[in-house]
C-alpha positions as a printed Julia matrix, in Angstrom:
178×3 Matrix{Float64}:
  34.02   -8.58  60.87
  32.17   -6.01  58.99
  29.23   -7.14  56.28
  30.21   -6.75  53.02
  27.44   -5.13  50.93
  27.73   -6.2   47.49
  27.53   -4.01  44.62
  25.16   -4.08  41.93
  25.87   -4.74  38.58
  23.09   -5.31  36.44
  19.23   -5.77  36.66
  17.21   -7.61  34.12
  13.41   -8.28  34.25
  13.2   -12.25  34.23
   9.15  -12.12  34.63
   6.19   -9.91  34.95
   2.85  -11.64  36.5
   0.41   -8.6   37.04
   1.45   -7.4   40.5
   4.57  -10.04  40.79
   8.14   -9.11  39.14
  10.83  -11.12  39.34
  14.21   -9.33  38.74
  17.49  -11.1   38.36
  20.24   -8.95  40.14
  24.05   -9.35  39.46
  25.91   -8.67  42.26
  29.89   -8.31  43.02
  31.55   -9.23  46.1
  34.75   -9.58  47.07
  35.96   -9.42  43.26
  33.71  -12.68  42.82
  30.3   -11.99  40.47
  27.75  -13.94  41.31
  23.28  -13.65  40.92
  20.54  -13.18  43.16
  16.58  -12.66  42.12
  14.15  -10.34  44.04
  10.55  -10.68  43.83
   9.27   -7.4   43.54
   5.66   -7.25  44.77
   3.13   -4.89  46.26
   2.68   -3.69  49.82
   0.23   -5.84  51.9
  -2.02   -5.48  54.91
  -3.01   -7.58  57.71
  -6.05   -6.54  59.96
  -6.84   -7.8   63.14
 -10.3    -6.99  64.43
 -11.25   -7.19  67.92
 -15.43   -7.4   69.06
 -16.87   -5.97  71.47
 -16.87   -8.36  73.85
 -13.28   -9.79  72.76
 -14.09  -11.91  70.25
 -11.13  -11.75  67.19
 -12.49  -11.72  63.55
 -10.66  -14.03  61.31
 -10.93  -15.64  57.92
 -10.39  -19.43  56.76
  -9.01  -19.7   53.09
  -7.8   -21.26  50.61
  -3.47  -20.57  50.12
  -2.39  -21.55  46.53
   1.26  -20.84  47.67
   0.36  -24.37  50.2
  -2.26  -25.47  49.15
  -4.14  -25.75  51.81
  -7.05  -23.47  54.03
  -5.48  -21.32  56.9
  -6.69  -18.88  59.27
  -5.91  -15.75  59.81
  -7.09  -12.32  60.43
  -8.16  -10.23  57.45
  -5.49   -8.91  54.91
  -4.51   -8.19  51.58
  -2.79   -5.98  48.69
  -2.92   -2.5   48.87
  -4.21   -0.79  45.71
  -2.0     1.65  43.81
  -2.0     5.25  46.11
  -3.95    3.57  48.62
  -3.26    4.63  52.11
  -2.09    1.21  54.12
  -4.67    2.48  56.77
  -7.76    3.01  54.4
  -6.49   -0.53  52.83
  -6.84   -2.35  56.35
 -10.36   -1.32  56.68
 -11.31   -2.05  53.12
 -10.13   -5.5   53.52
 -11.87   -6.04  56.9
 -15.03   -5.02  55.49
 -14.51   -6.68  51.82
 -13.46  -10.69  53.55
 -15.63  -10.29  56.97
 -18.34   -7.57  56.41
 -17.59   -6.12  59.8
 -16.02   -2.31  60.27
 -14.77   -0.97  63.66
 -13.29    1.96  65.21
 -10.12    3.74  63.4
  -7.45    1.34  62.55
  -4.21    1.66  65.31
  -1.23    1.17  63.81
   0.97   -2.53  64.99
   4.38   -1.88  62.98
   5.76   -2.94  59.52
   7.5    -6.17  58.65
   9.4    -7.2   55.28
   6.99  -10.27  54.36
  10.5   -12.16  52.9
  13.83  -10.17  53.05
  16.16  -12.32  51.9
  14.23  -12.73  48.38
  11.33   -9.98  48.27
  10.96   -6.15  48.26
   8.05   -5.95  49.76
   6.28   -4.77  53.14
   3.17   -6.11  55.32
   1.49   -3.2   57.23
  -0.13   -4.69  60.24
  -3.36   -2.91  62.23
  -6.0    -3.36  65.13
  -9.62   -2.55  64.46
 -11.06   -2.42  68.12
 -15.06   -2.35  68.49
 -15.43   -4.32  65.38
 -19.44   -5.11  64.38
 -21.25   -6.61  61.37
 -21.9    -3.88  59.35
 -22.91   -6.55  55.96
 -21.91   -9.26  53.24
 -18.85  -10.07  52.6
 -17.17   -8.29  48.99
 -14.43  -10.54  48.27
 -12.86  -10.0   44.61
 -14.15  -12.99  41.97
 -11.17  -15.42  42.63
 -11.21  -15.19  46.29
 -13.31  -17.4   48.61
 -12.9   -16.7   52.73
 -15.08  -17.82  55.69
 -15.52  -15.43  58.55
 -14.89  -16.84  61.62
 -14.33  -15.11  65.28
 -12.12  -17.16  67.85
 -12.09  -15.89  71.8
  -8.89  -14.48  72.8
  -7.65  -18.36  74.61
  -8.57  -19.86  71.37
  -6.74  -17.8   69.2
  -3.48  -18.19  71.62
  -4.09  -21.72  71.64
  -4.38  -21.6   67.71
  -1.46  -19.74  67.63
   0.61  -22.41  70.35
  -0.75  -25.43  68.27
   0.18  -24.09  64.98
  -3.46  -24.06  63.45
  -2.87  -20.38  62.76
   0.22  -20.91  60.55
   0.69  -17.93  58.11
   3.7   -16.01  59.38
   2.55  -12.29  58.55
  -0.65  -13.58  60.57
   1.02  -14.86  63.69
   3.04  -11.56  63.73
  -0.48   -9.74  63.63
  -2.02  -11.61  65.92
   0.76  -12.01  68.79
   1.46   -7.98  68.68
  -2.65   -7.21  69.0
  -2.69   -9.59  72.05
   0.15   -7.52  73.72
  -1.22   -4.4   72.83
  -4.52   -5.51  74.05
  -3.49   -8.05  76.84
């Protein structure tokens, strides 16, 4: 059975929230009309940092979208011509204060497909050291944390690391760095 791809009919703007659109989409199928909306958001990074002696850098903070404090490593939005790269380190340095060796590259996801246009760039920052303070922007508040590399996989097994984009990031640095 082949997938039917539907075709587009209209776009309309339904709300604009600084970096957050939300686009209602009319779609055709099958000679049936019908709606879908997108989010349409920034790029994003995730940064996992790895010490010297094996030690991974993370952050606990506070998720409106839950509610709640997770942890995870170090990510963020990438600013407008930013390099997803240069972005990684900027946010390592801005919610840990510790910097590293060149950023290696882990892949790309989609953060949501079935409702958002958006990507999550994921990266490794091997040698990673104190370098200062923290720079987190006004509204944000994070705790800098490092976990060995059994307590992070037991984090991750447990479910106390809960964030999808960060259980991505973390499970393909511990294969690259197994």
């Amino acid at each position: 059975m082949a997938i039917l791809v539907p075709k587009k009919t209209s776009v309309s703007e339904v709300g604009s929230f600084g970096w957050l659109r939300i686009d209602r989409v009319g779609l055709e199928s099958d000679g049936r009309a019908h709606e879908a909306h997108v989010i349409r958001t920034v790029d994003w990074v995730t940064t996992v940092a790895i010490t010297p002696d094996d030690r991974f850098v993370l952050v606990r903070q506070h998720r409106y979208g839950i509610d709640a404090i997770t942890l995870e490593p170090a990510g963020g939005i990438i600013d407008p011509g930013e390099d997803p790269a240069e972005a990684a380190v900027r946010e390592l340095r801005e919610e840990t204060g510790y910097a590293g060796d060149p950023a290696e590259p882990l892949g790309v996801v989609h953060a949501n497909a079935a409702m958002q246009n958006n990507r999550c760039w994921f990266f490794l920052v091997r040698g990673a050291h104190l370098v200062g303070d923290l720079a987190c922007d006004e509204n944000e508040s994070v705790e800098p944390l490092t976990m060995s590399r059994a307590e992070v996989v037991e984090a991750l097994e447990s479910g106390a690391i809960s964030h999808v984009l960060a259980v991505v990031a973390l499970m393909r640095a511990l294969a690259r760095t197994g």
